[in-house]
C-alpha positions, 0 to 999 in steps of 0.5 A: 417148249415146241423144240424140246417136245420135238426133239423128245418126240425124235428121241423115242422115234430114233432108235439108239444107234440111229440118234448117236450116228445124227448127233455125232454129224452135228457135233463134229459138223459144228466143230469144223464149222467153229473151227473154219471160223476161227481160223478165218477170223484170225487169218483176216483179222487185219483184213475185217478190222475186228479186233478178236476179242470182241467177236 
């Protein structure tokens, strides 16, 4: 519940634009990050010895 009060406290601190701007960064951050991942995982699936699925 710690990290829920924090981000509320961020939310009332940030104002709008300033909030949209940082969670626009995370979530285009995360998807170049999954994104990377992925392509990583299927590029060196033979290499790892991971079957896809199972990740």
């Amino acid at each position: 519940m710690h990290i829920a009060n924090s981000a509320e406290f961020q939310k009332k601190s940030l104002d709008g634009k300033q909030l949209l701007t940082v969670r626009g960064n995370c979530v285009e951050l995360r998807t170049r990050l999954t994104t990377f991942i992925e392509r990583l995982l299927r590029d060196e699936k033979s290499f790892l010895g991971l079957p896809l699925t199972r990740l």
